[in-house]
Structures are given as structure tokens and as C-alpha cells.
N, C-alpha and C positions, 0 to 999 in steps of 0.2 A: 624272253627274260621275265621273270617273275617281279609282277609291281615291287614287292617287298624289298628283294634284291637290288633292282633299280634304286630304288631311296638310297640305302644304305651306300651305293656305288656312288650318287650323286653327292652324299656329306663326305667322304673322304675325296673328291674330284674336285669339290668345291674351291673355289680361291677364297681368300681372307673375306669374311664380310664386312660389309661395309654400315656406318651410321646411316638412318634415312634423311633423307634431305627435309626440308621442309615441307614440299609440297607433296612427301611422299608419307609425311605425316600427317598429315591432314586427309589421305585416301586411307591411311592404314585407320585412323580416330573414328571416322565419317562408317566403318565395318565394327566398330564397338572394340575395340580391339586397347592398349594401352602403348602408344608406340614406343613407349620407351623400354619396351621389353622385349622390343624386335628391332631385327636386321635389317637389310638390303641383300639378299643371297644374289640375283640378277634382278635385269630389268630388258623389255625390248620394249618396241614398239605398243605391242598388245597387253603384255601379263607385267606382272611385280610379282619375283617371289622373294618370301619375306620369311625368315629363321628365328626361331624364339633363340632367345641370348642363352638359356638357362638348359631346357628340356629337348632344345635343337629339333626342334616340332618347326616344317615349312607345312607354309601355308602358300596357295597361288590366287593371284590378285585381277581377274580383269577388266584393264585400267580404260577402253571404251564403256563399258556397262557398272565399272564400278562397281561390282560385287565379286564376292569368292567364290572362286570356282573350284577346287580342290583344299582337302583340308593334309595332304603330303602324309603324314604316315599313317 
């Protein structure tokens, strides 16, 4: 399956997003980012990924190292 594809298959599979919590804001600010302009798409163990509110632009977040590892489209 084609990255592309994938994306596009993932925003319509998606469930409702969610507000980030606090401490999820604070990971998302600490990336240069304005968290108030993004989601909660999921979260496990390892990653956060995180949906702009506006442009539906994810982003993946990993949440051992604390930096972004994919920038989703």
C-alpha cells in the first residue's frame, strides 16, 4: 500500500479526536509546536500522534526520545 494511500485510509478510520491532556501539551510546546492547534489522534506506549485541528496535517511524536519522528503527509 502506498504511503499516500495509507494516510488518507487512516483520517477516514480515525475515531473522533481528542483535546490533548496536559502533559501531552507540554510534549507537543517542548517540539515548537502551538498545542492549541492540535489533536490527540492516538497515543501508545511509545508515539503520540497528533492531527492539526484545521489542515488535518499528523504529525508522530516519540514520546521516549521526545522528538518527531514523522511529519504524516
Amino acid at each position: 500500500m502506498c504511503l499516500e494511500n495509507f494516510w488518507a485510509w487512516e483520517i477516514k478510520a480515525m475515531k473522533q479526536p481528542k483535546k490533548l491532556s496536559f502533559v501531552q501539551k507540554k510534549i507537543v510546546q517542548k517540539l515548537g509546536l502551538n498545542p492549541f492547534e492540535w489533536m490527540c489522534h492516538f497515543e501508545d506506549e511509545s508515539y503520540l500522534h497528533i492531527i492539526h485541528k484545521t489542515s488535518k496535517e499528523i504529525k508522530i511524536i516519540d514520546l521516549q526520545k521526545g522528538e518527531l519522528v514523522s511529519n504524516g503527509n
